[in-house]
C-alpha positions in Angstrom: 178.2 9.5 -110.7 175.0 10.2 -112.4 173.0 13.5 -111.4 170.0 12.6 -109.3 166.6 14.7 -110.5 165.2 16.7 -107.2 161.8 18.0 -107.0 160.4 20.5 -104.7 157.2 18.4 -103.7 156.0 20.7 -101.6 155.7 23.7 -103.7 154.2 21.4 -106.5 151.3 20.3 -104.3 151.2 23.7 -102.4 150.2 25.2 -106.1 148.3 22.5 -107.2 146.0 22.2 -104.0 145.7 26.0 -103.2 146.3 28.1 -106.5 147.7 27.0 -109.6 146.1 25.2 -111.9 146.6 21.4 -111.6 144.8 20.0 -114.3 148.0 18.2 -116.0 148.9 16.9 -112.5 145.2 15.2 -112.0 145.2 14.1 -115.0 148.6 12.6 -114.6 147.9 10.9 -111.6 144.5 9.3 -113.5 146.5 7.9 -115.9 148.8 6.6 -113.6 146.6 4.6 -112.0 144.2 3.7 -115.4 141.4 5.6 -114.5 142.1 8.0 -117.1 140.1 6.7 -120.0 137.1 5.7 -117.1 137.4 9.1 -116.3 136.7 10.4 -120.1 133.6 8.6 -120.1 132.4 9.8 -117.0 132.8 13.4 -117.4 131.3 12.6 -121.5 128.1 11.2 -119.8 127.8 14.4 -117.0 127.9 17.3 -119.9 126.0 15.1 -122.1 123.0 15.1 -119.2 123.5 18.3 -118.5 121.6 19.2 -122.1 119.9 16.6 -122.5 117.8 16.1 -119.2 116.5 20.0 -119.7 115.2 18.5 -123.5 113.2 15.7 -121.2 111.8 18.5 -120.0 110.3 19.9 -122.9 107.4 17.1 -122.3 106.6 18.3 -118.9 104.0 20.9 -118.3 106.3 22.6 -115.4 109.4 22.3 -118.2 109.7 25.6 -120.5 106.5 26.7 -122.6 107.4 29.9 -124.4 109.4 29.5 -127.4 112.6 31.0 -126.6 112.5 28.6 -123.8 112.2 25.7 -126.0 115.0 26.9 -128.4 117.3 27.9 -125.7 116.7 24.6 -124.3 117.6 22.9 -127.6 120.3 24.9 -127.9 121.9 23.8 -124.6 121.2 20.7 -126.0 123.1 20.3 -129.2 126.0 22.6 -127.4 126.9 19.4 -124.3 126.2 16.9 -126.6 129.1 18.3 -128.7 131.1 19.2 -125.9 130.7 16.0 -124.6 132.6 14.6 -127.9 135.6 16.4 -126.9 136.1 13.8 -123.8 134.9 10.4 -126.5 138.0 11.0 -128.3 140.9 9.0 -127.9 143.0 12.0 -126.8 142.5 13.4 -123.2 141.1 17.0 -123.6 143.8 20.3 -123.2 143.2 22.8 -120.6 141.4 25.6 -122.7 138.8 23.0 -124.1 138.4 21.5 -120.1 138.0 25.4 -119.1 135.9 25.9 -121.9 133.4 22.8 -120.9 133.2 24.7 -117.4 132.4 27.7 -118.7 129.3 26.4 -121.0 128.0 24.4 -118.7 127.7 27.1 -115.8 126.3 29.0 -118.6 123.8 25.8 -119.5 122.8 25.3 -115.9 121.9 28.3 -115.3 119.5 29.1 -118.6 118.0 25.9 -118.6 116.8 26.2 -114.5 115.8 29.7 -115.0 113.3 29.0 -118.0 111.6 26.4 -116.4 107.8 26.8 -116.3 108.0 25.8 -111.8 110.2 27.5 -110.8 110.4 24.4 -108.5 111.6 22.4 -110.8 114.2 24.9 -111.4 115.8 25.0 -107.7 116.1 21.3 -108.4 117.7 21.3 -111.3 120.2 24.0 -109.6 121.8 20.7 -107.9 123.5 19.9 -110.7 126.0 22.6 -109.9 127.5 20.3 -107.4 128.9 18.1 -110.3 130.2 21.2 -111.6 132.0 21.7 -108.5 133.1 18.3 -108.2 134.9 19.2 -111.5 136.3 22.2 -111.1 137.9 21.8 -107.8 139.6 18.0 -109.0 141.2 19.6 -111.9 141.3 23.5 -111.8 142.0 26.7 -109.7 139.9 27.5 -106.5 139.1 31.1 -108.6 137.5 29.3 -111.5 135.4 27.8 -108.5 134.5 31.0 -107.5 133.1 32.6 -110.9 130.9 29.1 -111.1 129.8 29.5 -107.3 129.0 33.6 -108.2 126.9 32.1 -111.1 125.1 29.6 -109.7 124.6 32.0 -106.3 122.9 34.6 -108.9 120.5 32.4 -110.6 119.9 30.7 -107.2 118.9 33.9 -105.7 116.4 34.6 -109.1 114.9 31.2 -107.9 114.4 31.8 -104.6 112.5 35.0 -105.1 110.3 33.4 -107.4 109.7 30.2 -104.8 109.3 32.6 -102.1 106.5 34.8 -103.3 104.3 31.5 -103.1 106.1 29.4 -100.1 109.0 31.4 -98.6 109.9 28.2 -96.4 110.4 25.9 -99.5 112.5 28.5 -100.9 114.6 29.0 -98.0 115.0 25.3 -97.0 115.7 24.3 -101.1 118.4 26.9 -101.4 119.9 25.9 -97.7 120.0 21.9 -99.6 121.7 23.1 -102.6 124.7 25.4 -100.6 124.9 22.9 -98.4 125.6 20.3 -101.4 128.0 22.5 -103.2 129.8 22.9 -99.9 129.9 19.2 -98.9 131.2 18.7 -102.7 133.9 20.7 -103.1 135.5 19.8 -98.8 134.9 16.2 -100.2 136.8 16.6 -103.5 139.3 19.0 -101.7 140.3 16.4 -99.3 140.9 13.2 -102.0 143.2 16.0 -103.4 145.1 16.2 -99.8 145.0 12.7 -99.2 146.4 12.4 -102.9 149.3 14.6 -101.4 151.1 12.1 -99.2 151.1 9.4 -101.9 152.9 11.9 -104.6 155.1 12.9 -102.1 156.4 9.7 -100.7 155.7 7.8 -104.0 157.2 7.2 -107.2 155.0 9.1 -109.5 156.7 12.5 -111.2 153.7 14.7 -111.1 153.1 15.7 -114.6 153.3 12.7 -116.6 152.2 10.0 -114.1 155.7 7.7 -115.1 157.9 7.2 -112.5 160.6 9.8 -111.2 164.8 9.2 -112.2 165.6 7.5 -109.0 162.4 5.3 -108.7 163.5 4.0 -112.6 166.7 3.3 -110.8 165.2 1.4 -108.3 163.3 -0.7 -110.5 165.8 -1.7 -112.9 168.1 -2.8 -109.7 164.8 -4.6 -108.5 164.7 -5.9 -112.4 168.0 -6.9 -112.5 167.8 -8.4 -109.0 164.8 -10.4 -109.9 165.0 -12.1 -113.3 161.8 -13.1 -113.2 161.4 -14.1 -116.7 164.3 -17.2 -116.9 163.7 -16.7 -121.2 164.6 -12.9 -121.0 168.8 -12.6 -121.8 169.1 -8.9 -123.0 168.7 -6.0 -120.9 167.1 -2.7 -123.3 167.0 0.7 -122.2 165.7 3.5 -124.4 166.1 6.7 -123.9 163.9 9.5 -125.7 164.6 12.7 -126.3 161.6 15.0 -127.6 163.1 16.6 -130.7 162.7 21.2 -131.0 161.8 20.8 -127.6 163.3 24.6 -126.9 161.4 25.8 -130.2 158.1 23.9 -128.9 158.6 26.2 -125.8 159.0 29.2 -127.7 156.2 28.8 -129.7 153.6 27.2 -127.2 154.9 28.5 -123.5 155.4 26.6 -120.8 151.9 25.0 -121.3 152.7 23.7 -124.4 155.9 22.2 -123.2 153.5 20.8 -120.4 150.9 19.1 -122.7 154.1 17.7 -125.1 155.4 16.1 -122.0 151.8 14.7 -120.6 151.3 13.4 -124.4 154.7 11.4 -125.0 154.2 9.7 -121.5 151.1 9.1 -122.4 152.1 7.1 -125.5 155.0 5.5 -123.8 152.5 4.0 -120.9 150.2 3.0 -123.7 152.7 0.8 -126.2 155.5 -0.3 -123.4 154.6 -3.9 -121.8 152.9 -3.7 -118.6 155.8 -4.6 -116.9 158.3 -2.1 -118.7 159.8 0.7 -116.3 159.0 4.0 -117.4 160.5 7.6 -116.4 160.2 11.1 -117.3 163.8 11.6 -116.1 164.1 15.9 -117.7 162.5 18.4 -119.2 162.0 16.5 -123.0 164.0 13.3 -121.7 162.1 9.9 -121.1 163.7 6.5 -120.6 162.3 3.0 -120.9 163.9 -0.5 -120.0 162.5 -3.6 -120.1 163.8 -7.1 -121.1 163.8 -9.1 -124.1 164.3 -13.2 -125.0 166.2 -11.4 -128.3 168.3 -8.4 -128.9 166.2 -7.1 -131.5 164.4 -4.0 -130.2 163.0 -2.6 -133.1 159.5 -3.6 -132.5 159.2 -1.9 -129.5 161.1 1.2 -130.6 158.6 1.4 -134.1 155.6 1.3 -131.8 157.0 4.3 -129.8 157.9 6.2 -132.7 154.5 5.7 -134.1 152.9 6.6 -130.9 154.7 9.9 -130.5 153.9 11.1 -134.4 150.1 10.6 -133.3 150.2 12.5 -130.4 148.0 16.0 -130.9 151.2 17.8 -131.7 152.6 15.8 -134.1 155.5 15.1 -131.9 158.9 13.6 -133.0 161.7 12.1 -131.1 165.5 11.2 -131.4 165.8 7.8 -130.2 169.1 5.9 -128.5 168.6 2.5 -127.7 170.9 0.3 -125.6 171.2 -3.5 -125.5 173.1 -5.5 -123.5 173.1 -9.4 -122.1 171.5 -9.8 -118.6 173.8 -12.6 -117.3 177.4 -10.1 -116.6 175.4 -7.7 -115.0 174.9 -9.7 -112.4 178.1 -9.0 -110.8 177.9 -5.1 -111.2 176.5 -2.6 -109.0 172.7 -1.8 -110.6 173.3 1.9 -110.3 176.7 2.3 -112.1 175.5 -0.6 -114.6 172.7 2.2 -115.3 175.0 5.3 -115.4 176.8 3.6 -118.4 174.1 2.4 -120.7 171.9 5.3 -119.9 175.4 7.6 -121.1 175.7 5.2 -124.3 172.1 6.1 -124.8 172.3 9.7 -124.8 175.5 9.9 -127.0 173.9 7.7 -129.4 170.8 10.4 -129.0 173.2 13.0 -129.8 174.0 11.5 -133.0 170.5 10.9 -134.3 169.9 14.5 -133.2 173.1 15.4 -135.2 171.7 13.6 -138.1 168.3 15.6 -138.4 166.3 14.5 -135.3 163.7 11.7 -135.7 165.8 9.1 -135.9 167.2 6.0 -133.8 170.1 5.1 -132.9 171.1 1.4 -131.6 174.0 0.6 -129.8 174.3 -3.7 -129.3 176.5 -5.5 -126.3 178.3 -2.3 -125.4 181.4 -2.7 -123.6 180.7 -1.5 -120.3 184.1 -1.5 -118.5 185.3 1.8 -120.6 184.4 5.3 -120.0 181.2 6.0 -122.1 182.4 9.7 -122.2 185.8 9.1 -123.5 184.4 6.4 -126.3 181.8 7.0 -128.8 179.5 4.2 -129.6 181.2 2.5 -132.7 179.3 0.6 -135.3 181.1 -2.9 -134.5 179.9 -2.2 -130.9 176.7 -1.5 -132.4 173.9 -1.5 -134.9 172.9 2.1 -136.4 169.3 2.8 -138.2 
């Protein structure tokens, strides 16, 4: 009987919600639910404000008048608009260039309120930390969090002695606004991230790639095969992916790397399947994906996904085994063993594009499912080979 893929849930969220960094896991759960691209645009439009509202400025008496001031302020300027590219493209951003977003712009809010002619005007420009910590506490560590909050509590405290010399009140009840922001920002953000929780634990959803988990595939094919929805669709397809030099990708890149290969293929599986295809990151480099077709020709589908995987930012490639089989005797067999046996055809048809050089498919057509996939390799009258 097939191996069922356990996860500890609770140590995944533990880390993600309270220490390590869960930017992959966020970002997997956007995309699971489409917002990803929304998301992209969103964040785009926040760092691009954040350099260009200070230019506004400029125009402004209270805005900066000496002219450092006016060159930092174009500075910070051109630097978020060109950050803000980094989130335009059609790729979602790594890690290092999402940590390196947080660490200009802390940098950019704090120059840009502290040159301000009013040092009014600066205290309210100091609120723009909050969408800072919006950010930081949806997708990175709670220490991250606390270098911004140490930077924006230093340049807050230059403010307030400023402010105060003239109207210690203001500058008490301005600062007491902005903590009290901040605060209300990052409890609000923490808690979507806890009520996320139950939802990835109960759910379907593997964490890091957003596709479903090995027994929730197995679920939906039985549901697939239960259903027969479509009365045109006669074949049954499952493909089954296999990342090729995964261990040498980990080797070269770390466990990060092997991280952001993994996002990136279920990303481009999610992005060229049907919407109704059933999608899984079942291992470590191993993806499957069944959906079913009028014809047994699956070579359209299986092109698109090669070509999405050569596109991704690492240049990916994969070995590819590819199953098909008529819907109608399925019927009469048990979902989950029907699945053991093509998904085993699969991987030993894997195993021979591997053997052949990697980046290659394999296609295996109206297997004979009644004999032990183990003891019978595919055989090219059983099947098609490219």
């Amino acid at each position: 009987m097939r191996e069922r893929l356990r996860f500890s849930w609770l140590g995944a969220v533990g880390a993600a919600l309270w220490g390590a960094d869960h930017y992959y896991w966020f970002t997997a759960i956007l995309a699971a639910r489409g917002m990803q691209t929304a998301t992209c645009r969103l964040v785009a439009l926040c760092i691009a404000s954040l350099g260009l509202l200070p230019l506004g400025l400029l125009a402004s008496p209270a805005g900066p008048q000496t002219s450092t001031g006016r060159i930092a302020t174009v500075v910070i300027a051109l630097s978020c608009c060109a950050l803000a590219t980094l989130w335009l493209r059609a790729h979602w951003p790594t890690r290092a260039q999402s940590l390196l977003c947080v660490l200009v712009a802390s940098a950019a809010i704090g120059v840009s309120i502290l040159i301000q002619t009013n040092p009014v005007v600066g205290l309210t420009g100091a609120a723009n930390y909050a969408v800072l910590t919006a950010f930081v506490v949806s997708f990175h560590t709670p220490r991250l969090l606390t270098a911004v909050w140490s930077v924006g509590a230093v340049t807050l405290g230059v403010l307030i002695v400023h402010v105060a010399a003239d109207d210690l009140a203001l500058a008490v009840c301005a600062a007491g606004i902005i903590v009290l922001l901040n605060v209300f920002v990052a409890f609000a953000c923490r808690a979507m991230l806890v009520l996320i929780q139950p939802d990835t634990h109960h759910g379907d959803i593997e964490q890091l790639t957003g596709l479903l988990h090995r027994d929730a595939f197995y679920q939906a094919v039985a549901t697939l095969l239960a259903s027969r929805s479509r009365s045109d669709d006669r074949y049954l397809v499952v493909v089954a992916v296999n990342i090729d030099s995964f261990s040498l990708l980990l080797g070269l890149s770390g466990a990060s790397g092997g991280n952001r290969a993994r996002v990136s293929v279920g990303q481009a599986l999610r992005e060229v399947v049907r919407h109704n295809a059933i999608v899984a990151h079942v291992s470590d480099h191993d993806f499957l994906v069944a959906d079913t077709f009028t014809t047994a020709d699956a070579s359209p589908l299986v092109e698109r996904i090669r070509g999405a995987i050569s596109v991704t930012p690492q240049r990916l490639t994969a070995s590819i085994g590819v199953v098909c089989t008529p819907l109608p005797p399925l019927a009469a067999e048990p979902p989950d063993d029907v699945l053991d046996k093509l998904i085993a055809i699969a991987n030993q048809a894997i195993e021979q594009a591997r053997m052949a050089g990697g980046n290659q498919v394999r296609y295996v057509l109206r297997p004979t499912l009644d004999e032990d996939p183990d003891d019978d390799e595919p055989q090219p009258d059983n099947g098609r080979i490219a």
